[in-house]
N, C-alpha and C positions, 0 to 999 in steps of 0.2 A: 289578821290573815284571812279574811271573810273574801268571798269572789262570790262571782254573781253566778247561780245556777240556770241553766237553759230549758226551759220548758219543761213536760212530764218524763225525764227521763226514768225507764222502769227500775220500779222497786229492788229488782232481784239484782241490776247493778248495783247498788245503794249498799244492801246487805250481804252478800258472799263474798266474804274476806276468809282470810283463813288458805292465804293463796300456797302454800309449799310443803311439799309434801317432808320434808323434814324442818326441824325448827329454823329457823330464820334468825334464831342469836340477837335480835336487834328490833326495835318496835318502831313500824309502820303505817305512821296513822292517813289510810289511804285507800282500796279497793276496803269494800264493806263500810265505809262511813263518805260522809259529803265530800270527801278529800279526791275522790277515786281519781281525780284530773290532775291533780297537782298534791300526789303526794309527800307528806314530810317526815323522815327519821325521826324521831325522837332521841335522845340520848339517855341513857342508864336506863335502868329494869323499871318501866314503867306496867304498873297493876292498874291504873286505873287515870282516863284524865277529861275532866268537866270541863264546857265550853259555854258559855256564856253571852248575850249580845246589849247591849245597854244601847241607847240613846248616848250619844257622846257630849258634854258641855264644857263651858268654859270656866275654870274655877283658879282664879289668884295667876291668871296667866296661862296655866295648865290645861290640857284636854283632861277630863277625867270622866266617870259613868253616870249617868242617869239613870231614868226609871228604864228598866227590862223591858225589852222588844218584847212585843206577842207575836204569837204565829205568822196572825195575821200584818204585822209590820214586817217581817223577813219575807213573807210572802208579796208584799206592794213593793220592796224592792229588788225582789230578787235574788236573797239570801240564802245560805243555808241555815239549817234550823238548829237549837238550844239543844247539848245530847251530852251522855255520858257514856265512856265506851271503856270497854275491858278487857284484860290482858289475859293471856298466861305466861308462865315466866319463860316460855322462849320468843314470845313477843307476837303472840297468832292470836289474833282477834276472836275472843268467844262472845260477846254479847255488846249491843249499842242499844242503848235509852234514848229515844225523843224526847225532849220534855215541851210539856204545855206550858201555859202563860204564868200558872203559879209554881212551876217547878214540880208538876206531879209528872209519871212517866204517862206519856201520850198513846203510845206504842213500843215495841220491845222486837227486835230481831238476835233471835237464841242460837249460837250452834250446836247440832247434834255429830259427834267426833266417834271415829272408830276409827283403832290403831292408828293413833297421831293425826287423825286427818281430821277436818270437816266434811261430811258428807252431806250435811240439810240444813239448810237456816229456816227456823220456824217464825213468823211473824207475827205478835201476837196483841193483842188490843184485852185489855187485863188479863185474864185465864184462857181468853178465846183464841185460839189461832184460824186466821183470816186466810192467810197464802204461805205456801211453803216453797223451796226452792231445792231439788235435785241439783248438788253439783259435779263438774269433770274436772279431770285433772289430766297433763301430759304424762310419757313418761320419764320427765323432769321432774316431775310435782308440782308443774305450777297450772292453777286455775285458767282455765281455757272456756271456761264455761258451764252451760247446764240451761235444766228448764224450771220455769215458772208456773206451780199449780193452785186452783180455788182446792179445798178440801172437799167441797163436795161434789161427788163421785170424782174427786180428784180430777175434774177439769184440767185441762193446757190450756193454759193464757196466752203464754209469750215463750221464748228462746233465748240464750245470745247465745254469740262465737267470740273470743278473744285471741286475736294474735299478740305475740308477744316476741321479744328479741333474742330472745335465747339466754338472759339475765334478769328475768319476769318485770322485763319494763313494758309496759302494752303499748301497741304503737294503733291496734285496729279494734273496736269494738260493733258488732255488726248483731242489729237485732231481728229476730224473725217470726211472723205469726204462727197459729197453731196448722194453718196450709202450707208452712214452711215459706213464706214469703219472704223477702225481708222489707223490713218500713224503716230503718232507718240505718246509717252508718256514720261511726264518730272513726276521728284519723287524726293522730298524736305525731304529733314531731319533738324529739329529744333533743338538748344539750349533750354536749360533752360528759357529764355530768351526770347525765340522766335525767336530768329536771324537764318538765312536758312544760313548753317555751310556745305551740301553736296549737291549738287543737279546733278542726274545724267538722261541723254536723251540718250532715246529708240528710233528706227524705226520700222516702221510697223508690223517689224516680230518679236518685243521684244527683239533685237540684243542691246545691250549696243554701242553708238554711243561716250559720252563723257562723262566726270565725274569732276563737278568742287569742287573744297574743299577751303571756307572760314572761313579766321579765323579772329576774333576779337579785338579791344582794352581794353581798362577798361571802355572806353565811349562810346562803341558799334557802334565802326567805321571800317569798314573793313580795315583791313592792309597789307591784304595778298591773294590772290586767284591765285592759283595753278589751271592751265586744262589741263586734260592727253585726247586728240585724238584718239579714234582709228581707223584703218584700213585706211590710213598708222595711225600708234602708234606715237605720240610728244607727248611734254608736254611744257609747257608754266607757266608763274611765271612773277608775277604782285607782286609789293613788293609798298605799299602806304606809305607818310608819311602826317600828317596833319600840314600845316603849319600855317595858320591862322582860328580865329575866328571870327563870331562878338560879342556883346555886348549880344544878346541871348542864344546864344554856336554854334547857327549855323556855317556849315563849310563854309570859306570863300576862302581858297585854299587849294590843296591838290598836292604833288609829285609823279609822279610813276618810277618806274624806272621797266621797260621791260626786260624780260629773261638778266638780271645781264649787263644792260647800250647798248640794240641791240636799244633799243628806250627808250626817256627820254619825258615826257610831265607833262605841268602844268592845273590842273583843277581849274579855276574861276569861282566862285558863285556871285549872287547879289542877296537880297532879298527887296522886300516890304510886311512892313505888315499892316495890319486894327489899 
């Protein structure tokens, strides 16, 4: 279930999950982790679930794993990266783990929560924390934003704004420097469903930068995601298959095969639940 991620998009999207101001009853692995584009339910009381990327080969027929991506291999193809991430039992995101090449934690995005909410994700690189993130919320409870700071003298880095539908599906996410600029905007198009089926990114000057088009299964598991580049012009084609489940319906592995076999990888899940 691996897609291909788009350039430096900032940090403070990546880590401020924790979107509703009351529990959410249900676990969303999506805003705060690589998923933020193409979010997915999980099903039952999930506490904790490890993603994993292997080399994919060919064994007695079957696709099955190789040796562990490194960083730097998700990085040359444009993956997301090896993470652990965690629950609490109304399904709100307190903490995601990067992992490095040997499975140590790379970096660590923590939340700090006051009366049910998340109000700061800390970023931390072992004990140190590097950048922190101020977040907003409507008065729905859902995450609409916030700012991004260095700790020392708590510098402004970045901003964002989120729009959202009124059922915290984000349709606009629009970033802005510390002159209140904006340099970039991404723009979601929904299913029926809910499911983010188009998502296309803008720079600064409103130039169309890239356009991803996802399509779906019967089980609402992405199968497909297609990105056209432009300036230079590519396009790229992730073609998924889900091979296993667990006893939840959670996915337990997934195949992709890269612009028609340039790259072939296996994605492994583990979950725990409450």
């Amino acid at each position: 279930m691996k897609k291909i991620s788009f350039f430096c998009i900032l940090a403070f999207l990546f880590i401020a999950g924790c979107t509703q101001k009351k529990p959410i009853e249900k676990t969303i692995l999506g805003m705060g982790t690589d998923y933020w584009l193409y979010p997915e339910t999980l099903k039952g009381k999930v506490k904790e679930v490890k993603e994993q990327n292997y080399w994919a080969i060919e064994k007695d027929g079957k696709m099955t794993k190789g040796d562990l991506m490194t960083w730097k291999d998700l990085d040359s193809i444009g993956s997301t990266k090896n993470f652990v991430a965690y629950f609490d039992t109304a399904g709100v995101l307190t903490r995601i783990d990067r992992l490095d090449d040997d499975n140590s934690i790379r970096y660590s995005s923590i939340g700090i929560f006051e009366n049910g909410r998340c109000i700061r994700m800390e970023n931390k690189l072992k004990d140190s924390t590097y950048s922190y993130q101020i977040l907003e919320y409507d008065n729905l409870g859902y995450f609409i934003g916030g700012s991004y700071y260095r700790p020392i003298n708590d510098t402004l880095l970045s901003k964002a704004v989120l729009t959202h539908d009124g059922k915290g599906n984000y349709t606009k996410i629009e970033s802005f420097n510390p002159k209140n600029e904006r340099t970039s905007l991404r723009t979601l198009t929904l299913n029926n469903e809910g499911k983010v089926i188009d998502v296309k990114f803008f720079n600064k000057n409103d130039s169309l930068m890239a356009n991803y088009i996802n399509t779906y299964d019967d089980k609402g598991f992405i199968i497909r995601t297609q990105s056209i580049i432009e300036n230079p012009r590519s396009t790229s084609t992730w073609d998924m298959k889900n091979l296993a489940y667990d006893d939840h319906g959670n996915l337990l592995e997934c195949f992709s095969n890269i612009d028609d076999g340039k790259y072939k990888i296996m994605l492994v899940r583990s979950y725990i639940y409450y």
